[in-house]
C-alpha positions in Angstrom: 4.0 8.5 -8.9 1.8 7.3 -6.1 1.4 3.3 -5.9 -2.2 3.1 -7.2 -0.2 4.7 -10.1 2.6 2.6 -10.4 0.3 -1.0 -10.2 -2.3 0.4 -13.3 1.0 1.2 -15.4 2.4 -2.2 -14.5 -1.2 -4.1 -15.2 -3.0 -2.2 -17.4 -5.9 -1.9 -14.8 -7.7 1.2 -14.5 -6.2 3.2 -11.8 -9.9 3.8 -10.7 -10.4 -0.5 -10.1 -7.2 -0.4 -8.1 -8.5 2.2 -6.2 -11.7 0.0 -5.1 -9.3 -2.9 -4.6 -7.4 -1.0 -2.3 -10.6 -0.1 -0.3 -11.7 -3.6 -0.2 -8.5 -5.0 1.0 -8.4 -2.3 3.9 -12.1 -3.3 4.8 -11.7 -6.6 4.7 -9.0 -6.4 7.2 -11.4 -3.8 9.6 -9.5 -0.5 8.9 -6.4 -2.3 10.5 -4.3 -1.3 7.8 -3.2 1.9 5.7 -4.3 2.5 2.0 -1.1 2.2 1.0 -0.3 -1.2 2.3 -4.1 -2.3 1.4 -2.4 -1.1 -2.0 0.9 -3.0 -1.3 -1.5 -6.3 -0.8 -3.3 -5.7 -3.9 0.0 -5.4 -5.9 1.4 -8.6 -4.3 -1.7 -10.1 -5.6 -1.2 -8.8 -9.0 2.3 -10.1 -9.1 3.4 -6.5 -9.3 6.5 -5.8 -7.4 7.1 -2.3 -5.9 10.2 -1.3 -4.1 9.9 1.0 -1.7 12.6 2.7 1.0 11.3 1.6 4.2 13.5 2.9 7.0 13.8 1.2 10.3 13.3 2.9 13.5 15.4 1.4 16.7 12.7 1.6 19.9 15.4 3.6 21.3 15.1 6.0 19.0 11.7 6.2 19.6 9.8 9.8 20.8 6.2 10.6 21.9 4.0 11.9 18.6 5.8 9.9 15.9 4.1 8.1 13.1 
């Protein structure tokens, strides 16, 4: 389940108006961030909470061509 997903079961909002909520959130802050955090945003917004794994990455552990 993708987060768009996850929010509309939570809210009851039409995964398609999450969608453009997403999109607005990412061009209101000029491309500068993902969909998926623009998604994150909207959630937090909502008062939806989604966990997620985020890893951390040491610098050191850094190489060229990650993402």
């Amino acid at each position: 389940m993708d987060i768009v997903d996850e929010i509309a079961n939570k809210t009851n909002l039409p995964r398609e108006e999450i969608s453009k909520l997403a999109d607005a959130k990412q061009s209101e802050l000029s491309g500068m961030i993902t969909y998926e955090g623009a998604a994150m945003l909207v959630a937090r917004e909502l008062g939806v909470e989604i966990k997620r794994d985020f890893r951390t990455t040491k610098v050191k552990d850094l190489v060229l061509g990650m993402k």
